[in-house]
C-alpha positions as CSV (number, residue, x, y, z in Angstrom):
1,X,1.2,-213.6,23.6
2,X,4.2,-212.1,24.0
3,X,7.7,-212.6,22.3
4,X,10.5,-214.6,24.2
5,X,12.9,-212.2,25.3
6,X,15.8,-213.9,23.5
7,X,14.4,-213.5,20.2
8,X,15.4,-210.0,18.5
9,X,14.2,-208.7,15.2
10,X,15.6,-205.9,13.0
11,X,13.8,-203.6,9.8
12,X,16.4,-204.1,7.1
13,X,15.3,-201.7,4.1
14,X,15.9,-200.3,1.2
15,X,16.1,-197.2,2.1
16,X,15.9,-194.9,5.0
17,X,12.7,-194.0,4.6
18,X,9.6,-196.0,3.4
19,X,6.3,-194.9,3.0
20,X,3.5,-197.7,1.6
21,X,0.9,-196.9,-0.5
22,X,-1.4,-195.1,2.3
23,X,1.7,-192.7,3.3
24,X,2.1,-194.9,6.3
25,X,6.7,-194.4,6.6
26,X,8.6,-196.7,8.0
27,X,12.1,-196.1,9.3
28,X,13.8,-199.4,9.0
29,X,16.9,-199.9,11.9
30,X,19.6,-200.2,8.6
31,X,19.7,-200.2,4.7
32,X,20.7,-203.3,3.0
33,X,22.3,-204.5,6.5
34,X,24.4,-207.8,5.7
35,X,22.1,-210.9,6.9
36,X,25.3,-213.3,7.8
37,X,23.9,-212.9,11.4
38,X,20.3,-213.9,11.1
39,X,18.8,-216.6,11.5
40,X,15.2,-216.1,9.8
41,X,14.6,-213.6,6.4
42,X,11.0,-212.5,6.5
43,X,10.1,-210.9,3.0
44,X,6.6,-208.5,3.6
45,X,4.7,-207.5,1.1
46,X,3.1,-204.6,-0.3
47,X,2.5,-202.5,-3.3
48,X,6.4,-201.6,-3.1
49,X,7.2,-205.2,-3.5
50,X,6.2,-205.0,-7.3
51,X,8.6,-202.3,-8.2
52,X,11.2,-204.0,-6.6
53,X,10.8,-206.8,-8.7
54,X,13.0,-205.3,-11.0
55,X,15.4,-203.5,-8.7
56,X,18.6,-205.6,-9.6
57,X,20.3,-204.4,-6.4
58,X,17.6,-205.5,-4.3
59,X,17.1,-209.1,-5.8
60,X,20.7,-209.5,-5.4
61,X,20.5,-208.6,-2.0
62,X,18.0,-211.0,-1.1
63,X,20.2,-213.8,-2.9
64,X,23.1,-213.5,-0.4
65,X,20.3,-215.0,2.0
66,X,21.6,-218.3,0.5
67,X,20.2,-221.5,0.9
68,X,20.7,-223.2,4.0
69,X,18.6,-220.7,6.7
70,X,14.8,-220.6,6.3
71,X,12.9,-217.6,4.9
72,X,9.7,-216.9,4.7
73,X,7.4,-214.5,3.0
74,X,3.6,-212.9,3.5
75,X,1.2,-211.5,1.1
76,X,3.1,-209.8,-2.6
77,X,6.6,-211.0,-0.4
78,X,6.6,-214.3,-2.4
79,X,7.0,-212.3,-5.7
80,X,10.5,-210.9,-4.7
81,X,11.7,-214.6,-3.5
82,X,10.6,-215.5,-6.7
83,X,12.3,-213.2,-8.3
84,X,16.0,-214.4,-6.6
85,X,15.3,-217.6,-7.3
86,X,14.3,-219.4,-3.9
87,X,11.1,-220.3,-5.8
88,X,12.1,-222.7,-8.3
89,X,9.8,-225.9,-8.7
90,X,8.2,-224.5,-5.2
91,X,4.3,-224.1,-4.4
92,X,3.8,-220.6,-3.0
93,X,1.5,-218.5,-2.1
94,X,0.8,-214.6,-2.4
95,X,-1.6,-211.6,-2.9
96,X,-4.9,-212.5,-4.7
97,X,-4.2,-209.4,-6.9
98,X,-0.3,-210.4,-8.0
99,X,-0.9,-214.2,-8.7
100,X,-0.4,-213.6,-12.1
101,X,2.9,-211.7,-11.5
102,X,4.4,-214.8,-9.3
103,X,3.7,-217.1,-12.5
104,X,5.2,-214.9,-15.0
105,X,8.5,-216.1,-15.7
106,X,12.0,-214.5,-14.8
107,X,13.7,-212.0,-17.2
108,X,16.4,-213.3,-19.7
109,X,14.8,-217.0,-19.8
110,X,15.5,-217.9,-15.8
111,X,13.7,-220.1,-13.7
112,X,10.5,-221.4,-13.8
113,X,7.9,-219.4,-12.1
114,X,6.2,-221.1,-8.8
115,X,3.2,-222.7,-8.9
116,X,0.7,-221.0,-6.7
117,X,-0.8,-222.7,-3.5
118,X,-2.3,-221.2,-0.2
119,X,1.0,-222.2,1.3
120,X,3.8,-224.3,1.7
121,X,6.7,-225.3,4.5
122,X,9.3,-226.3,2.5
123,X,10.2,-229.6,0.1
124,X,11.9,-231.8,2.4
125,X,15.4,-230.2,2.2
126,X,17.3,-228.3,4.9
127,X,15.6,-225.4,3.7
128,X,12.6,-224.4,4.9
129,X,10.5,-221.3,3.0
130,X,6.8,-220.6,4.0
131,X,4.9,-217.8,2.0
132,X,1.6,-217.7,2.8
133,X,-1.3,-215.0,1.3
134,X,-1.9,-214.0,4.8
135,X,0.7,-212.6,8.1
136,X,2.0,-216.0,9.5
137,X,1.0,-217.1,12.7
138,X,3.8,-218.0,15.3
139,X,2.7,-221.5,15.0
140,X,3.0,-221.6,11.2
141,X,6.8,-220.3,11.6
142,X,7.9,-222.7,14.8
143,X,5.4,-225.4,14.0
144,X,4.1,-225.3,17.2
């Protein structure tokens, strides 16, 4: 399979350099690039994503996603679109090992946390989110 030449895809980070929890380093194309032009927000996951769970600048960035484009999310992913919000009275999915995390609650009394599921494509609104415990399959995102 290959991907349609019109689609194009950018590594937005937080910063320049990221290495995962095996040393593997990433170079992402831009640091906290502004996402007015996408069209699709795809939250990964990793060991990272915990620590960023509390990494105020980061939450907020995710939060100027807004609510009208769809976003999606694999593996530990789902606990930082928990943690802006895009969660609330949502089923989601995400690592075996940080279910418990993606229950807990926000800080300062905020929203409820998600109820946990294998997966979910939205609730019927314009927006769609999808977090699954797994990478996404191209038929999962296009739904076809």
């Amino acid at each position: 399979m290959s991907i349609d030449s019109k689609v194009t895809h950018r590594i937005v980070g937080t910063d320049a350099e990221i290495a995962d929890e095996t040393g593997l380093t990433i170079k992402p194309d831009s640091v906290y690039e502004d996402l007015s032009s996408f069209d699709l927000l795809y939250v990964s996951g990793g060991l990272g994503t915990v620590a960023l769970m509390d990494n105020k600048r980061a939450i907020d960035y995710l939060k100027t996603w807004g609510d009208e484009r769809p976003l999606a999310s694999v593996c530990s992913g789902a606990l930082l679109l928990g943690r802006a919000g895009y969660l609330k009275d949502k089923r989601a999915a995400t690592h075996h090992l940080t279910v418990d995390l993606l229950r807990r609650p926000l800080p300062r009394g905020g929203d409820e946390p998600a109820r946990r599921r294998r997966g979910t494509r939205g609730d019927g609104r314009r927006r769609l989110v999808v977090t699954r415990p797994r990478p996404l399959s191209r038929r999962e995102v296009l739904g076809r």
